[in-house]
C-alpha positions as CSV (number, residue, x, y, z in Angstrom):
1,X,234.7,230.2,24.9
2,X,233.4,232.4,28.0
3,X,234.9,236.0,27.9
4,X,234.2,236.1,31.8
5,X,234.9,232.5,33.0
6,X,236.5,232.8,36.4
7,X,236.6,236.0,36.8
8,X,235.4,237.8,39.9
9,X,232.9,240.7,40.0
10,X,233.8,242.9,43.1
11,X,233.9,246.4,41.5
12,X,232.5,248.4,38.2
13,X,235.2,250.1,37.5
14,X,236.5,246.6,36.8
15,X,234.3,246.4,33.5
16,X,234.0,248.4,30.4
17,X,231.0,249.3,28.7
18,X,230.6,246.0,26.3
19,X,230.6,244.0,29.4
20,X,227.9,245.3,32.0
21,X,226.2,246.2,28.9
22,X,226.2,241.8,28.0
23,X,225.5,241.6,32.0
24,X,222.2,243.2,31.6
25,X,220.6,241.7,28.7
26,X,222.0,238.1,29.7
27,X,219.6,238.7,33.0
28,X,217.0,240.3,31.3
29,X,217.0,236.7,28.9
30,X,217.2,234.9,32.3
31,X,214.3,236.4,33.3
32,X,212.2,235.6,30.2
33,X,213.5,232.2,30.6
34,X,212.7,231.9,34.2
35,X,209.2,233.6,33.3
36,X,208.8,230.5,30.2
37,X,209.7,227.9,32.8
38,X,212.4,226.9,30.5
39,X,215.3,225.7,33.0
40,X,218.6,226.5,32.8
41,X,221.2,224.9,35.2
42,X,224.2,226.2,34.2
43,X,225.7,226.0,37.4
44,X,224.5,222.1,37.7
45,X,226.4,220.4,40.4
46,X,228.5,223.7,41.5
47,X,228.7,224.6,45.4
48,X,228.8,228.5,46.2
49,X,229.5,230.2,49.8
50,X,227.4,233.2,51.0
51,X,229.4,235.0,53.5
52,X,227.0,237.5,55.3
53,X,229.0,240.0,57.6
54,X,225.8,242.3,57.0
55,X,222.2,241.1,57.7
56,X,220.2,241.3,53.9
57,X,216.8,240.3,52.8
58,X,217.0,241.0,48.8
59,X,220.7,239.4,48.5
60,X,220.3,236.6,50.5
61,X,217.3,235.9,49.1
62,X,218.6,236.8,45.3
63,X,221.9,234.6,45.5
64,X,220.1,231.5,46.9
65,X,217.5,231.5,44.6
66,X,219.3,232.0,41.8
67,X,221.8,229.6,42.8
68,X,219.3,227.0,42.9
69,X,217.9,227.9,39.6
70,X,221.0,227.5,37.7
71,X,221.1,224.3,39.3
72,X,223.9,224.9,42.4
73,X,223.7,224.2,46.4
74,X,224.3,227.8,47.9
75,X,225.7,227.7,51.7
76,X,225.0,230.3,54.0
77,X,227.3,231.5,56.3
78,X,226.7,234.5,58.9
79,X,228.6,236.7,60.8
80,X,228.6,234.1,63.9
81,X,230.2,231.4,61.0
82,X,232.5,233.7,59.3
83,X,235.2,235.5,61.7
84,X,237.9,237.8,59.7
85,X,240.6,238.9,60.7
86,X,239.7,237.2,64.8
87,X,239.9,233.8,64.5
88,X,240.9,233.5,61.2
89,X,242.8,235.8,58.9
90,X,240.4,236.7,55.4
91,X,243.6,234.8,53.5
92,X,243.3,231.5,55.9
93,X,239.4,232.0,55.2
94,X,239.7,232.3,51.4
95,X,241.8,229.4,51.1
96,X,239.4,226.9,53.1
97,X,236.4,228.2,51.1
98,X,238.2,227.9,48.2
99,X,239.2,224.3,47.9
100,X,235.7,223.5,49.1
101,X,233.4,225.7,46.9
102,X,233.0,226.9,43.4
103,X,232.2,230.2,43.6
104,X,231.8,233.0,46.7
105,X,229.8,235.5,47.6
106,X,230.6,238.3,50.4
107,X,227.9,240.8,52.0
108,X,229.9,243.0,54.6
109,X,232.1,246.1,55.7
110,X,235.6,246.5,54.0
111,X,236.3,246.5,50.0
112,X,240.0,244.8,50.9
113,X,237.9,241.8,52.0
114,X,236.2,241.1,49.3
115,X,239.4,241.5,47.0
116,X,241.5,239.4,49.5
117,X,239.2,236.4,48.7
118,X,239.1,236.9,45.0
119,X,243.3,237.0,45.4
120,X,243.2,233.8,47.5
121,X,240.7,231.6,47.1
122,X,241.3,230.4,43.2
123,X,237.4,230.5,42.3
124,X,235.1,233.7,41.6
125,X,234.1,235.7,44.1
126,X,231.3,238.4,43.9
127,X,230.7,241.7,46.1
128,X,227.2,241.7,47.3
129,X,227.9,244.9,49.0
130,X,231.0,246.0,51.1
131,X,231.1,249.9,52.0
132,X,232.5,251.5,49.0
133,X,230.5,249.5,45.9
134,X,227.1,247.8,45.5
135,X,227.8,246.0,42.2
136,X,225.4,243.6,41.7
137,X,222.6,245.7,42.5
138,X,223.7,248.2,39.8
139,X,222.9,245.2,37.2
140,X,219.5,245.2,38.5
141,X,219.5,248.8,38.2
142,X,220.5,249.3,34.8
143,X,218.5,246.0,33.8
144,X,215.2,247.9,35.0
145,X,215.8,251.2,33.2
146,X,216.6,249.4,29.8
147,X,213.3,247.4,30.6
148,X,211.2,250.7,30.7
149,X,213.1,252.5,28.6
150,X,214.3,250.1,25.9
151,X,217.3,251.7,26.7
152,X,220.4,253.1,28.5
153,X,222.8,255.5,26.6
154,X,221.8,258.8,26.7
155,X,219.2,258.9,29.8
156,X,219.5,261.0,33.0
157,X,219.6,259.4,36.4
158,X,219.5,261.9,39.3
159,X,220.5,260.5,43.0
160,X,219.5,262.5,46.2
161,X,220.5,262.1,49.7
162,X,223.9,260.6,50.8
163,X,226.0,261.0,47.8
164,X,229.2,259.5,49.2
165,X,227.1,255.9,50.2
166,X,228.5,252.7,48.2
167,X,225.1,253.0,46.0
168,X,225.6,256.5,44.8
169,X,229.1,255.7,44.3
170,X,228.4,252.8,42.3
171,X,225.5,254.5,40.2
172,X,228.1,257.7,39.2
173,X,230.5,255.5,37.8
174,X,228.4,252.5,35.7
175,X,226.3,255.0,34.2
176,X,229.3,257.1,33.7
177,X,230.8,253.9,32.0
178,X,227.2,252.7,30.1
179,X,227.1,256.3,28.8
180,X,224.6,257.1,31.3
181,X,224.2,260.9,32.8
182,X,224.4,261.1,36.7
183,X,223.3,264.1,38.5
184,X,223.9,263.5,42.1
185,X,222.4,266.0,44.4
186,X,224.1,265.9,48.1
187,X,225.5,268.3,50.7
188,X,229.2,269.4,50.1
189,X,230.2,267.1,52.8
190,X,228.1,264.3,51.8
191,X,229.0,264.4,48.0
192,X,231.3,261.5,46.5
193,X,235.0,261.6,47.1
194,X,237.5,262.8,44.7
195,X,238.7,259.5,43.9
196,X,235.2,258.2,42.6
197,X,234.6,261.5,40.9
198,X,237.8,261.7,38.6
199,X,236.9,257.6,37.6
200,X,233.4,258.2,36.8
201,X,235.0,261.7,34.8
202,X,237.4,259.0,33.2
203,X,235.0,256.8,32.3
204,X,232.5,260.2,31.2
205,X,235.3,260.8,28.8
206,X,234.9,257.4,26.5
207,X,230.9,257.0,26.7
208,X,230.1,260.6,26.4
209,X,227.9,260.9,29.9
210,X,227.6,264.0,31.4
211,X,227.6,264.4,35.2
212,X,226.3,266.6,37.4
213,X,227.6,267.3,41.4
214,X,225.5,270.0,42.8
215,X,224.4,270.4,46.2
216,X,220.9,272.1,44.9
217,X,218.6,269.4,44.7
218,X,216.9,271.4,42.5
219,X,219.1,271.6,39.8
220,X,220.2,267.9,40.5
221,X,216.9,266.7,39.3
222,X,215.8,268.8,36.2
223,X,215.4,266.4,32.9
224,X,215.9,263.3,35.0
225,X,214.6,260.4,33.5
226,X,215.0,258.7,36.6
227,X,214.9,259.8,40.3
228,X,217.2,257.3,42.9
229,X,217.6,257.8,46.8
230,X,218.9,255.3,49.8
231,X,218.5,255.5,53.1
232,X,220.3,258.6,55.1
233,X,222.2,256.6,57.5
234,X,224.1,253.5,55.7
235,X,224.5,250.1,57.9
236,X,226.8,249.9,60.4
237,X,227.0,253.6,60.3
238,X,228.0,255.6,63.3
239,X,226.1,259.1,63.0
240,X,224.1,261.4,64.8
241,X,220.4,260.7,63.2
242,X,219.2,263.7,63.5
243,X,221.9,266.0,62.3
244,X,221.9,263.4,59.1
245,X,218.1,264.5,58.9
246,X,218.5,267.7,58.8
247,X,221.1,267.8,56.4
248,X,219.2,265.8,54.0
249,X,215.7,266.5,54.5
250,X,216.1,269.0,51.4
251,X,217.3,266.2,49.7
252,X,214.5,264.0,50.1
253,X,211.7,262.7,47.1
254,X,208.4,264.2,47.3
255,X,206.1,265.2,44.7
256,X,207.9,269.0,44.4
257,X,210.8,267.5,43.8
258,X,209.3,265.5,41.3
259,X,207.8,267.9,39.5
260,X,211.4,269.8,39.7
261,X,212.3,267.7,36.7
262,X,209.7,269.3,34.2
263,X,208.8,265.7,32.9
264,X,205.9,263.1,33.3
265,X,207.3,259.8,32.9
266,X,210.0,260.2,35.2
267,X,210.5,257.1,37.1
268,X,211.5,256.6,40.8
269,X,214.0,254.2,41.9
270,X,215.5,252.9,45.5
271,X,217.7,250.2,46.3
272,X,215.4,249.4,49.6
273,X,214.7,248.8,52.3
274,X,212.6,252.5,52.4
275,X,211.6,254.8,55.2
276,X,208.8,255.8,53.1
277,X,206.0,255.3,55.6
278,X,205.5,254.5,59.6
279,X,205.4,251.0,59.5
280,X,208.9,250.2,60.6
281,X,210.4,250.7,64.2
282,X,213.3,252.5,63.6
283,X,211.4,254.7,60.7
284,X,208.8,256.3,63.5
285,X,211.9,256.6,66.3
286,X,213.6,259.4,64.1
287,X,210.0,260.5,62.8
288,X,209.0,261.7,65.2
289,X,210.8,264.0,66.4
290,X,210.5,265.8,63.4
291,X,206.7,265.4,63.0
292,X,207.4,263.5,59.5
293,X,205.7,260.6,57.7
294,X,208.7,259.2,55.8
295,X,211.9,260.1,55.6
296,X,213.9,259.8,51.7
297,X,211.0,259.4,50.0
298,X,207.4,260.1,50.3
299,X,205.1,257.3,50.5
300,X,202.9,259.2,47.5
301,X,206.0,258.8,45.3
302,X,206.9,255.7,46.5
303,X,203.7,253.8,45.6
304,X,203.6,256.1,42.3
305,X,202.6,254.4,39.2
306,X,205.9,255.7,38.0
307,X,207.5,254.2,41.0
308,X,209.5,250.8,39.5
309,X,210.9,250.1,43.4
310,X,209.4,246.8,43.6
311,X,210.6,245.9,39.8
312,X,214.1,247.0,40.6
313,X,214.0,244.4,44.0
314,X,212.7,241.6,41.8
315,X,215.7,242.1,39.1
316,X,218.1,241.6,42.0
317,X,217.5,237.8,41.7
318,X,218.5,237.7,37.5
319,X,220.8,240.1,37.7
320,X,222.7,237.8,40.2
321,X,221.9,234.9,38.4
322,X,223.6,236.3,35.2
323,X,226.7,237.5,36.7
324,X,226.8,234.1,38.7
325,X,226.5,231.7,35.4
326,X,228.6,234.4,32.9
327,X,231.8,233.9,35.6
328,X,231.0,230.2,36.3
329,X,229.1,228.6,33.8
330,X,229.9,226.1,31.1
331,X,228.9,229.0,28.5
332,X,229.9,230.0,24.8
333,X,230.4,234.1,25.0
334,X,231.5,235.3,21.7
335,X,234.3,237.8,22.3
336,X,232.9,240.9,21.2
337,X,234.7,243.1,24.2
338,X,237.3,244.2,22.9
């Protein structure tokens, strides 16, 4: 008996607390496992597509190596392979894949996407980012807090910085579900919508989280157990740069801020890739003009030893792996989710 055989994973909302909660510690024993060199190819002889509309390094990377440690053959195909909605509708697409893979994975632009090829294609699929929601990473997320912490009810998690971004969306409503609080500290106009607001309250209302919209970054980050920021401008993203830096250069993690939460052990979080030094092209463009040394987050905080950056990035790969053999592997799941 598997509780989540076949099913997709495209959105948190989708789960209840019982279920990410079994997410996270079934990566967390992948990990020990994969740390024991004790193999487990659950996925033995599967096939899985990774359709990449958006370039990655950690999800690429993640879903092929976990794919090949549960014992499947991941495929990549790129934007140049995969052409919704041009030559192909995403239906037509989904179909194809579908009769030729076990399971899908999709890194792009639209939410619909990603739901039209769970609807079509007969086999799981699962959102490796589209604009609204960042799921998987969220496993990783939580997986590293509960490592630190030993665990994830009742802790604070403040975001800075874009607040209306897919990762700040997805943060505000699977802590809201785990029982997590969210503070998320953004500009009016860059604070989450209405729509991912009253879910997160929704789900506030059956865990008992508390959460926190403010655009005082200040306030945002006293008692946080954990500080989280993105970068400013999201992929794909048609802004003005440097209006987006001002408006968030309040916003972004230094050592004030840090000491704004009136703890020690607060730990510092980012989904990456991180302006948080000089050493990347488009980092020193918008730099400087500004006479600044890293944009969202200092490089101080960021190489911290409370920093658990490079932790979080490594979880990507078992957090992946988990949701990939719970929804397609040969497993027993007791059903304790009611």
């Amino acid at each position: 008996m598997n509780h989540f055989y076949q099913k997709s994973f495209l959105k948190e909302i989708d789960f209840n607390a019982a279920e990410l909660n079994y997410l996270i510690d079934f990566a967390i024993h992948l990990k020990q496992l994969k740390q024991k060199n004790i193999p487990h190819p659950y996925l033995q002889g599967k096939n899985i597509a990774l359709l990449f509309e958006k370039s990655s390094t950690r999800t690429r990377s993640a879903f092929t190596v976990a794919a090949i440690d549960l014992g499947a053959h991941p495929e990549f195909l790129g934007k140049n392979d995969i052409q919704f909605g041009t030559k192909e509708s995403v239906v037509d697409t989904a179909k194809i894949l579908g009769g030729m893979f076990d399971g899908i994975e999709f890194r792009g632009f639209k939410q619909q996407t990603v739901e039209t090829l769970a609807q079509a294609s007969g086999v799981p699929v699962w959102n490796g980012l589209t604009d609204e929601w960042h799921p998987t990473q969220m496993i990783a997320d939580f997986m590293t807090l509960k490592e630190h912490f030993g665990k994830l009810k009742g802790l604070t998690l403040t975001y800075v910085g874009d607040g209306r971004n897919n990762v700040a969306n997805s943060l505000l409503v699977t802590g809201a579900i785990l029982g997590v609080n969210i503070h998320i500290g953004a500009p009016t106009d860059l604070q989450p919508s209405k729509e991912v607001v009253q879910a997160a309250q929704q789900a506030a209302g059956k865990s008992g989280a508390e959460i926190l919209i403010t655009a005082d970054p200040q306030q945002a980050v006293v008692g946080a157990d954990a500080l989280y920021t993105d970068v400013w401008v999201s992929m794909g993203e048609k802004v003005d740069y440097h209006q987006r830096i001002e408006q968030l250069l309040a916003y972004q993690i230094n050592s004030e801020l840090v000491a704004a939460t009136h703890k020690q052990d607060t730990v510092i979080l980012h989904c990456l890739p991180a302006f948080h030094d000089t050493n990347t092209s488009i980092g020193r463009k918008f730099m400087a003009d500004y006479n600044l040394t890293a944009l969202e987050i200092t490089d101080e905080v960021f190489q911290s030893t409370n920093s658990l950056v490079f932790q979080e990035g490594a979880n990507r790969m078992p957090a992946i792996k988990a949701i990939m053999a719970a929804t397609l592997g040969n497993l027993f799941i007791p059903e304790i989710f009611k």
